[in-house]
C-alpha positions as CSV (number, residue, x, y, z in Angstrom):
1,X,174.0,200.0,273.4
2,X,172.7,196.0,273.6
3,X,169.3,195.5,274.1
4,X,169.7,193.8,276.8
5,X,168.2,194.9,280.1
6,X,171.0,195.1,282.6
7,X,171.6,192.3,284.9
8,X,171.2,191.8,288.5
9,X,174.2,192.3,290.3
10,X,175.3,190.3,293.5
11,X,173.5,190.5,297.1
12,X,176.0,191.8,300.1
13,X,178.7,193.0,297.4
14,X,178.6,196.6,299.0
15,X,181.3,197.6,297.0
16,X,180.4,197.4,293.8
17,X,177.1,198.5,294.8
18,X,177.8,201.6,295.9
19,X,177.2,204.9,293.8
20,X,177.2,208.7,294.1
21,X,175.6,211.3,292.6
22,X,177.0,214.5,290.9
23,X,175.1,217.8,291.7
24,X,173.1,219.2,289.1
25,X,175.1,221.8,288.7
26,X,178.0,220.4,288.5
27,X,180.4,218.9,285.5
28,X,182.6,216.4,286.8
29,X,186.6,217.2,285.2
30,X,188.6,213.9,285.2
31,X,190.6,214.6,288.0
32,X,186.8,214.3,290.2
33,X,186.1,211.2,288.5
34,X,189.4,209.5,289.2
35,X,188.2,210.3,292.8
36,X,185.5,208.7,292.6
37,X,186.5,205.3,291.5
38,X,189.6,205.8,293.2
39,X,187.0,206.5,296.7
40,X,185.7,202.5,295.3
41,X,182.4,203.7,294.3
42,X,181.3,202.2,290.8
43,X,178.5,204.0,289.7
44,X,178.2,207.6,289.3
45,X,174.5,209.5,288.5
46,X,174.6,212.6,286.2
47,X,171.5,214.7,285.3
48,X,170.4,215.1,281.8
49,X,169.5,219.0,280.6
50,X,166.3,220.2,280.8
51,X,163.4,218.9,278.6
52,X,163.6,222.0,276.0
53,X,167.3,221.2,275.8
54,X,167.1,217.4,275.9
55,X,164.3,217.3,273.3
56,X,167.1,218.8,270.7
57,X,168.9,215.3,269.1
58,X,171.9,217.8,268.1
59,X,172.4,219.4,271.2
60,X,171.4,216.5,273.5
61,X,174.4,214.0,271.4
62,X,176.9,216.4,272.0
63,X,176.1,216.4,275.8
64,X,175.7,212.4,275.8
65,X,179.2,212.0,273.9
66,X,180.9,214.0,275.9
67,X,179.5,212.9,279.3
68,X,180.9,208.8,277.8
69,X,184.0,210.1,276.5
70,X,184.4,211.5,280.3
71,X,183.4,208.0,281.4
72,X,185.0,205.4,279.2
73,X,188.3,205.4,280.9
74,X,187.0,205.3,284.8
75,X,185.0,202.3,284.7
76,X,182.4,204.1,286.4
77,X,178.6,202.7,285.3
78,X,176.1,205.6,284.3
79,X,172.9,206.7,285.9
80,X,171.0,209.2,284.0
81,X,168.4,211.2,286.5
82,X,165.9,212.7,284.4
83,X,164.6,216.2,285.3
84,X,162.8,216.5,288.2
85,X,160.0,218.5,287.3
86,X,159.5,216.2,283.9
87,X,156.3,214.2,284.1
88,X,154.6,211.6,281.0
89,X,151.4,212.0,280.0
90,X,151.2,215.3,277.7
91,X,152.5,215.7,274.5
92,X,155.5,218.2,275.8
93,X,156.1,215.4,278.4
94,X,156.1,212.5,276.7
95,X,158.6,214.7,273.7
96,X,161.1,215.3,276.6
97,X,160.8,211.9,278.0
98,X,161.8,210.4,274.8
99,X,164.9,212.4,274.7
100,X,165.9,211.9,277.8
101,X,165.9,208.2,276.5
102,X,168.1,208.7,273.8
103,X,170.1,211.2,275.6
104,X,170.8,208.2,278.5
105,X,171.4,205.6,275.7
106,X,173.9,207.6,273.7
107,X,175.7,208.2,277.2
108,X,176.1,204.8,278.2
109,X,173.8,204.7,280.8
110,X,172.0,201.8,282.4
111,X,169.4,202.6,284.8
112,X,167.3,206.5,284.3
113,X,165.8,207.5,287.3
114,X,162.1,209.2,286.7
115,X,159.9,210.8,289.1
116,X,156.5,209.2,288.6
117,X,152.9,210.2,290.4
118,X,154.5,213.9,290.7
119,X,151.3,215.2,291.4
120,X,149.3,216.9,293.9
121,X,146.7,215.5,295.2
122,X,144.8,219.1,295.1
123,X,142.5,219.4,291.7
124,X,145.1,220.9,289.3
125,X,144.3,222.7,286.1
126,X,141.3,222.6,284.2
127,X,139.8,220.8,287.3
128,X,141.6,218.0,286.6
129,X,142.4,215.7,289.4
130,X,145.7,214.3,290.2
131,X,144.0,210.5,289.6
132,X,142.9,211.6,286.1
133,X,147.0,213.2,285.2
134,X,148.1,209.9,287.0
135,X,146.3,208.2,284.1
136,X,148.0,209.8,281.2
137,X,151.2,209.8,282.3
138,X,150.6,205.7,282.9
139,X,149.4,205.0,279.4
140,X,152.2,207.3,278.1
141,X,155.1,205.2,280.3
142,X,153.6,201.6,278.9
143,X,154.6,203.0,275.2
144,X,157.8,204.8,276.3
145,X,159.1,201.6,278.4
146,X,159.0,199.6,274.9
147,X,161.2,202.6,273.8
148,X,163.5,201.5,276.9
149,X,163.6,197.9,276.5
150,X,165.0,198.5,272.7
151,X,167.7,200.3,274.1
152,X,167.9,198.0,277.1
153,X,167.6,200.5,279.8
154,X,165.9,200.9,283.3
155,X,163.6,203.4,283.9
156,X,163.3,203.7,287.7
157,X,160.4,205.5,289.2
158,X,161.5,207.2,292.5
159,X,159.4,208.0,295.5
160,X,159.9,211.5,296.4
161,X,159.2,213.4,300.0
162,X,158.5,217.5,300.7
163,X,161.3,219.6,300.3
164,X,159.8,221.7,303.1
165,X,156.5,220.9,304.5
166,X,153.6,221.3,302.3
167,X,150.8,219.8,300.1
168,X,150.8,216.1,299.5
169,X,151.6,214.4,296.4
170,X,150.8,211.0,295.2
171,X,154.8,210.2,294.6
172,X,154.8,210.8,298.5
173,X,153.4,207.4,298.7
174,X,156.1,204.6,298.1
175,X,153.5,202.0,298.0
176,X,151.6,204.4,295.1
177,X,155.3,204.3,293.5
178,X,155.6,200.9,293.9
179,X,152.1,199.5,292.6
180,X,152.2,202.0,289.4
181,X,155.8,200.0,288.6
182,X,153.9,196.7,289.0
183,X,150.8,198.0,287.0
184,X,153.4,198.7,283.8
185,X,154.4,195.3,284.1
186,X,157.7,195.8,282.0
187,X,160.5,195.1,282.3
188,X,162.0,198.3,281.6
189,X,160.1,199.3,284.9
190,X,161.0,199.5,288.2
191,X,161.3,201.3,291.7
192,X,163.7,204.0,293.0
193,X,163.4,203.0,296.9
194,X,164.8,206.8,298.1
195,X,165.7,206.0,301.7
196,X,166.0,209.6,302.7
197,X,162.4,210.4,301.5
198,X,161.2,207.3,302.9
199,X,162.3,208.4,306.5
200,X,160.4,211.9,305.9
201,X,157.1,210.5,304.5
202,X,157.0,207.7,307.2
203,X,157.7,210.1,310.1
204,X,155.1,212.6,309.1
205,X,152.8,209.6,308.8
206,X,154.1,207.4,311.7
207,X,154.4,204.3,309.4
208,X,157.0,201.6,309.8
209,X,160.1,202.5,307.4
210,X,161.5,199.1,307.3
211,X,158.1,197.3,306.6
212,X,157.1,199.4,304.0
213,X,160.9,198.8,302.5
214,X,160.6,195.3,302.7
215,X,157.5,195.7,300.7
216,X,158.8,197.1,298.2
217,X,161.8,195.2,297.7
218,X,161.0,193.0,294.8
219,X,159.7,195.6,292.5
220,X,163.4,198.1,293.8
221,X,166.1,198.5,290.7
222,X,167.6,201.3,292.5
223,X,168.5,202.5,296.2
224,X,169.1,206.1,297.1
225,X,170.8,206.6,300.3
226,X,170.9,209.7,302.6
227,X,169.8,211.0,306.0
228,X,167.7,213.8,307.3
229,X,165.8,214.4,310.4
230,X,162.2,212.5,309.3
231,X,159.3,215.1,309.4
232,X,160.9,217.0,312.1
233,X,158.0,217.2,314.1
234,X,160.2,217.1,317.4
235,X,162.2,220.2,316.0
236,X,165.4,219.0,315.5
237,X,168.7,221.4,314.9
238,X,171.6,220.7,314.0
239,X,174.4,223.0,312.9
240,X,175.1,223.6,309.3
241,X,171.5,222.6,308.4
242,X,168.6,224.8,307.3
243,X,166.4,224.6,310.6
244,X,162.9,224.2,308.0
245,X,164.0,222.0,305.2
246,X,162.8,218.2,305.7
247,X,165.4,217.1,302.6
248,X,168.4,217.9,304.1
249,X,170.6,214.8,301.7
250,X,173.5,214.3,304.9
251,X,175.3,211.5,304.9
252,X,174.1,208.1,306.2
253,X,174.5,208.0,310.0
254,X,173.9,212.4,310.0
255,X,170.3,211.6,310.4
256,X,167.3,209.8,312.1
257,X,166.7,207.2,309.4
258,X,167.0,203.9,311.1
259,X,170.0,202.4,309.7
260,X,169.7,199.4,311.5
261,X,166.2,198.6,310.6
262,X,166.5,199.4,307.1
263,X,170.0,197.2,306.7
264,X,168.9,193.8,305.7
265,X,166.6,194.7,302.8
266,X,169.5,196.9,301.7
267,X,172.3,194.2,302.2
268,X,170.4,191.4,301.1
269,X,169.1,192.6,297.9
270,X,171.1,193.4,294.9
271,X,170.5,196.6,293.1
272,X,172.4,199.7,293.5
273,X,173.1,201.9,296.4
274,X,173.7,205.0,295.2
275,X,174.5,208.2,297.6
276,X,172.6,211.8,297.4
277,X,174.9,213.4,299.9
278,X,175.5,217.3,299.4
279,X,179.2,218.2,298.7
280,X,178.8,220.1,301.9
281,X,177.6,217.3,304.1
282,X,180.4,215.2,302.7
283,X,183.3,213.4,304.6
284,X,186.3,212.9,302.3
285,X,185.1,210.0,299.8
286,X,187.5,207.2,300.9
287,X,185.0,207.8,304.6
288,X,181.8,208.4,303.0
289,X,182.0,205.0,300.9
290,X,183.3,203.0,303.7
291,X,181.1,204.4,306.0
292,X,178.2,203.7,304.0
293,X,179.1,200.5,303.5
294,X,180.5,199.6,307.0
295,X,177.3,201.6,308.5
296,X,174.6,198.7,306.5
297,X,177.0,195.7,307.0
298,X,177.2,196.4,310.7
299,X,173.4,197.1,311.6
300,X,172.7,193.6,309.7
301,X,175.6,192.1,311.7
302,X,173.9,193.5,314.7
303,X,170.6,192.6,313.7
304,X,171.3,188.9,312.7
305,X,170.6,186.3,315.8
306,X,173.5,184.5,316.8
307,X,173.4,180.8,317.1
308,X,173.8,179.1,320.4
């Protein structure tokens, strides 16, 4: 690995924008990866093990040279999503942090994806106030990003949403997200603009989706993209779908998010768009990509005034 931070890659080129993700669960064989780049997408997103596994360098190689050697002949570019529960700011923490670091670097990976301000905003332990945790885990990322500039990686800090509906938590707040990023002022930093959990948070809160995309564009290294039904405060169903859960991950167009709305900041900027679709909300790949794809194009074609 260079120490480089990764380049920019070019506005409106959908195509080799486009991503998916791999369940958690999941080992992809090279028969799923072929289908994958064979679909066109051209970057893939794989979770690293969990922080007691990811914290042991023998174990955590062997994972990371096997996950590259599965790689190396697809073309596919890595995304290393951390564990979700994993937060900076403790000594545990910031251990497992730094492995999943290493772990990314030794797989080839470009961009890790990191769920920052995962805390509630109720007092947690000890008394000790999500503000106060939000602190440590900050002065903990400004060392671990130099960490990630050595080994010329992203870190991308992602705002998150309610699984169901429940307490609040400061990563519910893109622009919280967004202004921690800018705070670090590295530039191993940067945002994870979800789209899907940005439909829920700004539905429960009846905020504008596309304004509060648009700013938080500059600070954005990496897109997710999915659909769900917002908040559901108007009770949607649908079949297939648990009739509770708010993060539902369908496919884009399956949802309420508005597509059309949302489409120039996604077109016109130039980091990736990778897809958190469920295998069970999935068309067949060749679909999903083009839909994607043709789904953003065509609500910025529709959206663009025409000259006269």
């Amino acid at each position: 690995m260079n120490n480089q931070i990764p380049t920019r890659f070019e506005p409106h080129d959908l195509a080799g924008r486009l991503g998916l993700n791999v369940p958690r669960e999941a080992w992809p064989t090279n028969r799923t990866l072929g289908a994958h780049a064979g679909a066109g997408f051209r970057w893939i997103q794989m979770h690293a093990p969990p922080g007691p596994v990811v914290v042991d360098r023998v174990a955590a190689r062997r994972h990371a040279r096997s996950l590259r050697g599965l790689l190396e002949p697809t073309g596919l570019r890595l995304i290393i999503h951390a564990p979700d529960t994993l937060s900076a700011g403790t000594p545990e923490g910031d251990r497992a942090v730094a492995g999943v670091l290493e772990h990314a670097a030794e797989a080839g990976a470009e961009i890790i994806v990191y769920h920052g301000l995962n805390f509630p905003l109720l007092d947690g332990p000890q008394g000790r106030t999500a503000r106060e945790r939000a602190a440590l885990e900050e002065a903990s990322l400004q060392v671990l990003l130099q960490r990630a500039h050595a080994l010329g990686m992203r870190v991308a800090i992602e705002n998150l949403a309610p699984v169901y509906a429940g307490p609040a938590r400061l990563c519910h707040d893109p622009l919280a997200v967004r202004d921690l990023v800018r705070r670090l002022e590295s530039p191993a930093a940067g945002m994870l603009l979800d789209i899907g959990h940005l439909n829920i948070t700004s539905d429960e809160h009846r905020s504008d989706s596309a304004a509060i995309a648009t700013a938080c564009a500059a600070d954005v290294v990496l897109f997710h993209l999915h659909d769900n039904f917002g908040a559901r405060r108007r009770m949607i169903d649908a079949a297939g779908v648990d009739p509770l859960r708010l993060d539902l991950h369908l496919a884009p167009g399956a949802g309420t998010v508005p597509w059309a709305q949302l489409a120039p900041t996604l077109e016109g900027h130039d980091a990736p768009l990778l897809l958190e679709v469920q295998p069970q909300h999935r068309p067949p790949l060749a679909d999903l990509q083009r839909q994607a794809a043709g789904l953003i194009s065509a609500a910025t074609a529709a959206s663009t005034p025409v000259a006269v």
